[in-house]
N, C-alpha and C positions, 0 to 999 in steps of 0.2 A: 497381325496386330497393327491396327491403325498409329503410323506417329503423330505424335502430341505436336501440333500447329506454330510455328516458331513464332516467338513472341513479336508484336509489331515492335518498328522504331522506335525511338524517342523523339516526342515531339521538337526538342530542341538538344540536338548532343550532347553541346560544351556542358550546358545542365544537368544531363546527365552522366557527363564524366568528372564532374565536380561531386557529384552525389557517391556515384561510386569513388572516389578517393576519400570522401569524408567516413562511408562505410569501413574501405581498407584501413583507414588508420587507425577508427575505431576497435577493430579486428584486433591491432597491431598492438594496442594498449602503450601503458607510457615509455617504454622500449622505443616504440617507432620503427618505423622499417628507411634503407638507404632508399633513393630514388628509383636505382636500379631493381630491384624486390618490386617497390610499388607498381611499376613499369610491367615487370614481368609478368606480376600476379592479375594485375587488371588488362592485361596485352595494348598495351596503350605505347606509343614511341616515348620514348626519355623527353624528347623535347616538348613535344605537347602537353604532357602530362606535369615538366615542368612551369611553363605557362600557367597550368591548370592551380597548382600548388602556392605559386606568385600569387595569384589573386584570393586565395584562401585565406593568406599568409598575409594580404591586404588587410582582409576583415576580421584579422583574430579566428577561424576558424581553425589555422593551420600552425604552426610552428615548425623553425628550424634549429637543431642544436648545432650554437656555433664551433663547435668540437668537432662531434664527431660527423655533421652535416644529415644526421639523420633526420627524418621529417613522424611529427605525433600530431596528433590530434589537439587543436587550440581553445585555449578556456573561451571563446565567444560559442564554440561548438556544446560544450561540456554546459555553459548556463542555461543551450532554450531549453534542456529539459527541468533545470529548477525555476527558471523563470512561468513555464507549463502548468509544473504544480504545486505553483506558490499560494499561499495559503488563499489569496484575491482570488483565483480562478478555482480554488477545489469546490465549492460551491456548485456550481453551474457543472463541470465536470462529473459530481458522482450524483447529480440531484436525479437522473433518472433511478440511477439504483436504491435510492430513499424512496423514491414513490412507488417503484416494484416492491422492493421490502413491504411498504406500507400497504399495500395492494396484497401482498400475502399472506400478512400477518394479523389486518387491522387492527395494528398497535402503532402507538406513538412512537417515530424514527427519529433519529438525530445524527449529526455528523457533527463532528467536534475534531479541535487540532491543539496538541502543547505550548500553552506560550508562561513561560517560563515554568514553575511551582504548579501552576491550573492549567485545566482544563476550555476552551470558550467552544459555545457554540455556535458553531458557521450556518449551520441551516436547519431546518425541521421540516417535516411531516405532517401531518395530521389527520386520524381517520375520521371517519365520519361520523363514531358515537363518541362521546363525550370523555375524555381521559382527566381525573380529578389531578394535577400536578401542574406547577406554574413552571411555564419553561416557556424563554425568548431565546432569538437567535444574537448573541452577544450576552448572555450571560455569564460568568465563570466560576468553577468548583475546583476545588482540590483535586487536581489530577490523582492524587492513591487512593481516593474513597469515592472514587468512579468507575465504573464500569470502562467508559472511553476512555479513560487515563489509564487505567490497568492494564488496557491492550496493548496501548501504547510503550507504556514504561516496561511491558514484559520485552518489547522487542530493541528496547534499544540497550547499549552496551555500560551497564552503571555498575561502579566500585561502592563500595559499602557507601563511601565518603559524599558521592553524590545521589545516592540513594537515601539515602539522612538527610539531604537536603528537603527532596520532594515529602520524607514523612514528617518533618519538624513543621511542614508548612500548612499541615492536615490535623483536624483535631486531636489534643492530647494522647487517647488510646492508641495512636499509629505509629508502633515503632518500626526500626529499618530493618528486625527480624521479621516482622509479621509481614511486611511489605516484600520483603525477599520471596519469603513462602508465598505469597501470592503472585507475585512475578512470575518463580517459577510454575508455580500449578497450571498460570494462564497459557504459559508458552509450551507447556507440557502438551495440555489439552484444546489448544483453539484459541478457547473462549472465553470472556469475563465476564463475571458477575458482579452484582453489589444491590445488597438487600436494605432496605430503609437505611442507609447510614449517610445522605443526603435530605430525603424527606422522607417521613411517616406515611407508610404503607406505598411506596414505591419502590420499585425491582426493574435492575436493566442487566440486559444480556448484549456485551457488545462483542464483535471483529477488529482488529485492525486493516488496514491498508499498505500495502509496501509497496516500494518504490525501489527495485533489487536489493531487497532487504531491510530498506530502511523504513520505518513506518514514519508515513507521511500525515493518515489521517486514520480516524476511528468511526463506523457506523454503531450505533446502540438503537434496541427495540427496548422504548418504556413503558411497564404494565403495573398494573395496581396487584400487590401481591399475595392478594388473592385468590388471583386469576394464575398466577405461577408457580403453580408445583412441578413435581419433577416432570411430568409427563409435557407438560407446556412447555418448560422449557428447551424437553429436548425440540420439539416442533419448531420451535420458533430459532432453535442452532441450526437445524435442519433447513429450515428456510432463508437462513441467511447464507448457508454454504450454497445451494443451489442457483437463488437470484442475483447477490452480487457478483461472482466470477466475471458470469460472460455479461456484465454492461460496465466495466471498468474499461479504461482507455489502455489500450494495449500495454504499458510499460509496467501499468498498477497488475496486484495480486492479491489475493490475500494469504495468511498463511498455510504450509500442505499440509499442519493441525489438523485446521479446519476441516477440507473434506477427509481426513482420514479418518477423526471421530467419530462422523455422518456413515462412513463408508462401514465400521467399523460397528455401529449400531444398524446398519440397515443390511448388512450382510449374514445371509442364513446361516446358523451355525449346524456341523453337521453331529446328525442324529448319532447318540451311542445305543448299540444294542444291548439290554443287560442282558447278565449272566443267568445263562440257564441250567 
């Protein structure tokens, strides 16, 4: 058997032994590890490595506890990834996976994110024939009588108390029981729905987006519902589990609902023989 070709150098070390220390501590979680561990795990000499940690520890990427001298990971480290998918950049970040969607579904896409009570949305789609429903990018809706909001609020972690918040801020009919039950059905199954209870004869079927768990952003296909019976919409769940995954930036996801529904509907079920 052929061995596998040792990786090249690093174009520049110190950089990359800064890179590997930011990984190790990540590793290390808020515990941290002594210098000595650090040292060992990355085979790097104490001194070097302490150097290396100095200047981490310059820029906020690194921390030291003045106790016990163990070294964590620093909040400059821990923000570029919210500063990454901050509401300003998710736009541009998932807009290919909106124009895939749109490309497979030729329905009207939207991305939306929770700011406060609502729903806004950050970008749109658009196919090529005619979709009758008025929709800008900055508009906002009641996050529980949305499709993107439902996604959204299934994955985050709300007590009755602030679950009440988001229904008291949504037309009369929406209480913090019904919103519950659809919370959970959403996170049960993937997906959310919402049938005309924004505009008259419109239906969206959305996904959320996570961020290790956290859901950051919601994708919705909007169709005239008409067009949306059951058989459509499983197509268009189908379609959304398939094209979004692989064009999300590596850290995003969506939920393992999602393909498992897909999986779980496209999987042959095995033949019984009857009794003879």
């Amino acid at each position: 058997m052929a061995q596998a070709e040792p990786a090249p150098p690093s174009p520049l070390g110190s950089v990359d032994k800064a890179l590997a220390a930011l990984e190790a501590l990540a590793a290390a979680g808020p515990a941290g590890q002594p210098l000595g561990e650090l040292a060992h795990h990355l085979g790097q000499h104490k001194a070097s490595l302490h150097r290396t940690l100095a200047a981490l520890r310059h820029r906020g990427y690194a921390e030291q506890d003045e106790t016990t001298g163990r070294y964590r990971l620093g909040s400059a480290a821990t923000a570029l990834a919210t500063v990454y998918l901050g509401e300003e950049n998710l736009p541009a970040l998932l807009h290919p996976a909106l124009v895939a969607v749109c490309q497979a579904t030729d329905e009207l896409v939207h991305l939306g994110a929770l700011a406060g009570t609502e729903i806004v949305y950050l970008d749109k789609v658009e196919p090529a024939r005619t979709v009758r429903v008025w929709s800008a990018v900055g508009r906002r809706r009641p996050a529980a009588t949305t499709a993107l909001g439902r996604a959204l609020l299934a994955h985050r972690d709300l007590d009755d108390a602030r679950l009440a918040w988001y229904a008291d801020a949504a037309p009369a009919d929406v209480t913090t029981t019904a919103l519950r039950e659809v919370c959970d059905r959403t996170r049960e199954h993937g997906f959310a729905h919402e049938t005309e209870e924004n505009e008259p004869g419109i239906s969206c079927v959305a996904i959320p987006v996570l961020d290790g768990g956290r859901p950051v952003a919601a994708i919705s296909v909007t169709v005239p519902v008409e067009r949306l019976g059951a058989w459509r919409r499983h197509e268009i769940e189908d379609e959304l589990a398939r094209v979004v995954p692989p064009l999300l930036p590596a850290s995003l996801a969506v939920p393992a609902a999602v393909t498992a529904a897909v999986t779980a509907r496209t999987t042959p079920r095995t033949a019984t023989r009857p009794p003879l």
